[in-house]
N, C-alpha and C positions, 0 to 999 in steps of 0.2 A: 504494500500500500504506500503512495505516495505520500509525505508531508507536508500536509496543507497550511500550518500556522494553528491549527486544529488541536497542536499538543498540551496534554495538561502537566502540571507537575511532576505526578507519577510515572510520566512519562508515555502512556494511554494516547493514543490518535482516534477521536469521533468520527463514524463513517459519516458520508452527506447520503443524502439519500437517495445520489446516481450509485452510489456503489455500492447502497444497501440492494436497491434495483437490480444494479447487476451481480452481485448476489445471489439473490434471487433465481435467476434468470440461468446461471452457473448451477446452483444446488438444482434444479428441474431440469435442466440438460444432462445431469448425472443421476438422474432417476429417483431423487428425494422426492415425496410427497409432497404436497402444502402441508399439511399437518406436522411432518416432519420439518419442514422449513419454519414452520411456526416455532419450534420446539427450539431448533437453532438461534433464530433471532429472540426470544426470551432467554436462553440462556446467555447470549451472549450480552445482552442485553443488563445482565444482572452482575453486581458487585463480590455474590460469591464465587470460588474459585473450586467448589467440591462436583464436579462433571456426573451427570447424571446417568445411571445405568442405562445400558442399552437394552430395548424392548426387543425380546425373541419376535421374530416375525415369520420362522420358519413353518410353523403347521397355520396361518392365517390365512384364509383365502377370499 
């Protein structure tokens, strides 16, 4: 990701929201759901650092 002037202390770069967009747009070219992409931007979205298990999907149909 490029440095916009977007940096904060922590050192953290805020996406704008072409690149939340394309994002997006990348997670559903690689076969993420929406729902799963939702999942992505709330977490990434949040302050804790504890990554959440992954949902078996294998017997789902």
């Amino acid at each position: 990701m490029q440095e916009s002037g977007n940096e904060s202390i922590r050192g953290d770069v805020d996406m704008t929201t072409k690149e939340i967009s394309r994002l997006i747009d990348w997670l559903k070219s690689h076969g993420c759901t929406y729902p799963d992409i939702e999942d992505c931007i709330d977490y990434i979205s949040q302050e804790s650092s504890q990554v959440p298990i992954a949902k078996d999907t294998t017997n789902d149909k």
